[in-house]
C-alpha positions in Angstrom: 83.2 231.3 205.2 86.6 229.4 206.7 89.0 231.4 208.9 92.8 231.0 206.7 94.9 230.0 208.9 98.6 230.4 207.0 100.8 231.5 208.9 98.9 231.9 212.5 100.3 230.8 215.4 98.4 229.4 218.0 99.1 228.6 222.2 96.8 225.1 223.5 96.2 224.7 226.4 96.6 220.7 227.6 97.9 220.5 223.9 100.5 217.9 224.7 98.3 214.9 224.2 94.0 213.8 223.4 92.6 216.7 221.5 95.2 219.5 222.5 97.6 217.6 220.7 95.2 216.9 217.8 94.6 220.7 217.0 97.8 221.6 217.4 98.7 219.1 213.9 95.0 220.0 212.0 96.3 223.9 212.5 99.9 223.1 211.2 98.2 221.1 208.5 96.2 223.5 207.3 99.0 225.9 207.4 99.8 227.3 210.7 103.1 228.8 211.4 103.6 227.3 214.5 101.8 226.0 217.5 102.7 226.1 221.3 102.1 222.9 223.6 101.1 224.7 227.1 101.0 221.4 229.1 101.5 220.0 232.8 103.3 216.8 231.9 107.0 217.5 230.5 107.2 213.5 229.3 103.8 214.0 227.0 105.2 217.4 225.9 108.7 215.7 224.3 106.6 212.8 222.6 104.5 215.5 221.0 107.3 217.8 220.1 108.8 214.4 218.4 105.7 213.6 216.7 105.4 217.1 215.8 108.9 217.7 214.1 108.8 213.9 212.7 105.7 215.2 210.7 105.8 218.7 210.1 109.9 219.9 210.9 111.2 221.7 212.9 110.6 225.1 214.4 107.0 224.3 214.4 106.2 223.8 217.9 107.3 224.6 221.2 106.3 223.2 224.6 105.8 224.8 227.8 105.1 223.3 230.8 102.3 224.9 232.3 100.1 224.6 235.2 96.6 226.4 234.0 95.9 227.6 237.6 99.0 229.3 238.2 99.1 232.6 236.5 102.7 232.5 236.7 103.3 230.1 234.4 100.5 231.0 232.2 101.6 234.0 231.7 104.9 232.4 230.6 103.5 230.5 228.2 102.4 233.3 226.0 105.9 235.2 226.6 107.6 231.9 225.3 105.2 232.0 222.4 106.2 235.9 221.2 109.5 235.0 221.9 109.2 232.1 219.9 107.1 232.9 217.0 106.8 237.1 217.3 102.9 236.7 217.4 99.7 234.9 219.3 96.5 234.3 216.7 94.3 231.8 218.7 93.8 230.6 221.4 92.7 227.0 222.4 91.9 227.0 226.3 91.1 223.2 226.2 93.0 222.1 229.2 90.5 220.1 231.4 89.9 216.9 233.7 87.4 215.0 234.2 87.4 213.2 238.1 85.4 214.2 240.9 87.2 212.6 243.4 89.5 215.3 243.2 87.0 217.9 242.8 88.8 221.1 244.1 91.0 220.5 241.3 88.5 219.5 238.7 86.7 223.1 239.1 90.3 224.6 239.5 91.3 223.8 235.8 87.9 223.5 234.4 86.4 226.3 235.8 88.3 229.0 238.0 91.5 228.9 235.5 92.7 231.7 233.1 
């Protein structure tokens, strides 16, 4: 049994680069209507927003800076995304680090975040 995926539209967390960034283009592949990049870093977010619209055209992804521990802006993320696209389908919470010298914030993202 496979889950269609035509016309879904899905918000990734830390989607603007590693894996995000590579389920953001499987799901427009396989038919997605659109995909948002909720992302910290504005510079990787307009590189995948290029590579996005270079492969798939435009209208199919938006980017929206977001901090995963500050409700605020996650929140705004899936406002963007109905406003964007009319609809949320799936989810991918897959923002994360990985550096325990800065482990307040490791357990911030990867743990305590929405």
């Amino acid at each position: 049994m496979s889950f269609n995926l035509k016309n879904k539209v899905a918000l990734i967390t830390g989607g603007a680069s590693g894996i995000g960034l590579h389920y953001a283009k499987e799901l427009l592949r396989k038919g997605a209507k659109g995909v948002t990049l909720a992302d910290v870093n504005p510079q990787f977010g307009a590189n995948a927003l290029k590579g996005i619209q270079d492969e798939f055209g435009a209208n199919k992804a938006i980017f929206v800076k977001t901090d995963v521990t500050n409700i605020h802006e996650f929140e705004d993320a899936f406002k963007k995304t109905l406003e964007s696209f009319g609809n949320i389908d799936i989810l991918f919470n897959n923002a994360g680090i990985m550096n325990d010298s800065v482990w307040e914030k490791e357990v911030a993202i990867n743990i305590v975040s929405i």
